[in-house]
KOLTORMI-25530 format. One record per residue (C-alpha): residue number from 1; residue in three letters; chain; x, y, z. Coordinates in Angstrom, 1 decimal, always signed. Each point is the difference from the previous one (the first is absolute). Layout:
N
seq=NUM&type=Ala&mol=A&c1=X&c2=Y&c3=Z
...
This chain:
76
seq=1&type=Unk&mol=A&c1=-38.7&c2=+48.4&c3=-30.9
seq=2&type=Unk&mol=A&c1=-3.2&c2=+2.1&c3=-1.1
seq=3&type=Unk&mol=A&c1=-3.1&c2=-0.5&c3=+1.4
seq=4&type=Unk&mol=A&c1=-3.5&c2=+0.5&c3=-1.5
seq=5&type=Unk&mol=A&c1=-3.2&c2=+0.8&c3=+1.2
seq=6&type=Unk&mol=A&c1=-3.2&c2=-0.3&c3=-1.7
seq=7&type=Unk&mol=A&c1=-3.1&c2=+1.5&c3=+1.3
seq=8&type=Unk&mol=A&c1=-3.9&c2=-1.3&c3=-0.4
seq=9&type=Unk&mol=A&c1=+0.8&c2=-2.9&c3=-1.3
seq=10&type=Unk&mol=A&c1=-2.8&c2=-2.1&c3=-0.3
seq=11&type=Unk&mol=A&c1=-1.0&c2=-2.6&c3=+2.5
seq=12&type=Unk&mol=A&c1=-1.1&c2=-2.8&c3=-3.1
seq=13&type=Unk&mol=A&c1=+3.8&c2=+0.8&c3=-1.1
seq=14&type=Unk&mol=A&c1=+1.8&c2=-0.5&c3=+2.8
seq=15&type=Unk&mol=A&c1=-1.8&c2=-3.2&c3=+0.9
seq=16&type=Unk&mol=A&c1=+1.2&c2=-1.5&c3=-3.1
seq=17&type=Unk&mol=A&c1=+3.3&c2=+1.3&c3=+0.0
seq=18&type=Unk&mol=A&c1=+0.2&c2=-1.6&c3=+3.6
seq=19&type=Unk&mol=A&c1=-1.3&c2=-3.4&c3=-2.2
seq=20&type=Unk&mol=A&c1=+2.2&c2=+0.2&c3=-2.4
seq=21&type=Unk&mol=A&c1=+3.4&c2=+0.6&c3=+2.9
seq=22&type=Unk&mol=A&c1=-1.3&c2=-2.8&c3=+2.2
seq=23&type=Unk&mol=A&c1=-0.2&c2=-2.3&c3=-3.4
seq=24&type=Unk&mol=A&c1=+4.1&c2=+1.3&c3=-1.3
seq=25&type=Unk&mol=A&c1=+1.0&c2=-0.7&c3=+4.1
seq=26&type=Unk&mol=A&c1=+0.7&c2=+3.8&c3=-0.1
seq=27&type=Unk&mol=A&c1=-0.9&c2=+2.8&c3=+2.4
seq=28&type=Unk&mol=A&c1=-2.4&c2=+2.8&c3=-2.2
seq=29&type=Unk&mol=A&c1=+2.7&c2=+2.5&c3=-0.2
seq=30&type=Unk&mol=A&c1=+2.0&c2=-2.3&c3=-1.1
seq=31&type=Unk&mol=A&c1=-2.6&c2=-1.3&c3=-3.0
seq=32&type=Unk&mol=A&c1=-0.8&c2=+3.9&c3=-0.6
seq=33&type=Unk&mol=A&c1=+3.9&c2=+0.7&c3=-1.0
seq=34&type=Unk&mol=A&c1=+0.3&c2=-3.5&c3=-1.7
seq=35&type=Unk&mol=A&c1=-3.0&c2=+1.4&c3=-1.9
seq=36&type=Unk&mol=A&c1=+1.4&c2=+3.2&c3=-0.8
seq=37&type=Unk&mol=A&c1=+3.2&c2=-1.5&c3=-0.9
seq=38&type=Unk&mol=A&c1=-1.3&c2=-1.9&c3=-2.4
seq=39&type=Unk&mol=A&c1=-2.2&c2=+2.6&c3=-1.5
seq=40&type=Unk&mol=A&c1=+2.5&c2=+2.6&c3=-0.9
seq=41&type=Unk&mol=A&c1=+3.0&c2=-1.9&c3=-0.4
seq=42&type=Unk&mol=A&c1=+0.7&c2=-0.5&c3=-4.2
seq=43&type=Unk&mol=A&c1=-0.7&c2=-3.0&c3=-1.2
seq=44&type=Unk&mol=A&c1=+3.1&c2=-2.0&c3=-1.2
seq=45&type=Unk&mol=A&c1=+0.2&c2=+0.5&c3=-3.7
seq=46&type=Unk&mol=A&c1=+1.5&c2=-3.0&c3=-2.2
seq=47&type=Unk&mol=A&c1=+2.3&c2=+0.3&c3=-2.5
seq=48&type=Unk&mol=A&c1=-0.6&c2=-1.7&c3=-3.7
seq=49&type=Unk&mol=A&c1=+3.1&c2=-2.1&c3=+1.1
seq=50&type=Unk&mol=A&c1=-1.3&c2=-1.1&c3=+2.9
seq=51&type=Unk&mol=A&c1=-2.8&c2=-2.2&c3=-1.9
seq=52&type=Unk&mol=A&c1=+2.5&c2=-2.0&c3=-1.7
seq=53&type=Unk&mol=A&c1=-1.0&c2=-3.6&c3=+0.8
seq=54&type=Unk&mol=A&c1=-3.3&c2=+0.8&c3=+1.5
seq=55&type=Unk&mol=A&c1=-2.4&c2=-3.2&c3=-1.3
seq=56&type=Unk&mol=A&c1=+2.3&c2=-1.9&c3=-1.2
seq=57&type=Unk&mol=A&c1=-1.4&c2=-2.4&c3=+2.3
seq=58&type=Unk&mol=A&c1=-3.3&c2=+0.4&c3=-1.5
seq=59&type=Unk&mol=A&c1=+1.4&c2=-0.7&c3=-3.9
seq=60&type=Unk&mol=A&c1=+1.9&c2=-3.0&c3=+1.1
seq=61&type=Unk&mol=A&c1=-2.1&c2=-2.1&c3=-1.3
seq=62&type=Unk&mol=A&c1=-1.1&c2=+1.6&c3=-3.5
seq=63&type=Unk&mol=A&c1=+0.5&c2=+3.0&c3=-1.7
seq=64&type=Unk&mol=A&c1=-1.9&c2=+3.1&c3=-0.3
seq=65&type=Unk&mol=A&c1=-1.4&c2=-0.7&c3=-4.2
seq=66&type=Unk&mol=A&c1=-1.3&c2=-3.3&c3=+1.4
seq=67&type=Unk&mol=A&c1=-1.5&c2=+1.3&c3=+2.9
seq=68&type=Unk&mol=A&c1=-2.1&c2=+2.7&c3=-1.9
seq=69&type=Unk&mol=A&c1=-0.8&c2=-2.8&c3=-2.5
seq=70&type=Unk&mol=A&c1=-1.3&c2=-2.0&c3=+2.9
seq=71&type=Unk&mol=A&c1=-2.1&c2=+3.2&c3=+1.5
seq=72&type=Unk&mol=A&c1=-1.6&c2=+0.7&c3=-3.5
seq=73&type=Unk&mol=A&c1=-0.8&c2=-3.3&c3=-0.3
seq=74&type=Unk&mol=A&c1=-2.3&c2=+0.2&c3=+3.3
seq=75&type=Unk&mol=A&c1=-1.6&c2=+2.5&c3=-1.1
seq=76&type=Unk&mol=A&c1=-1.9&c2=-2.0&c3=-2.4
């Protein structure tokens, strides 16, 4: 496993970077490579088909022409 050193880094950071381990029950090097991780790892891309059925919940109860009748009408 690598290891990384970083010089002069400043005091102000480090303090919250101890905050912010102490808060995730993690050790700083430990929230310094979570936070790396997360930075330059790709986000996960969805696929059109992957929406299929996404808030269907939500137009359970009506359908999308009465909803925008219902918005324009609160407009007034």
């Amino acid at each position: 496993m690598a290891t990384l050193n970083i010089k002069n880094l400043p005091d102000a950071l480090y303090r919250k970077l101890q905050a912010r381990a102490r808060r995730q029950h993690r050790s700083v090097a430990q929230e310094v490579t979570h936070i790396l991780s997360q930075a330059v790892e790709a986000p996960m891309l969805l696929a059109i088909t992957d929406l299929r059925g996404l808030g269907k919940d939500y137009w359970r109860e009506s359908t999308a022409v009465e909803h925008v009748d219902a918005e324009r009408r609160s407009w007034d």
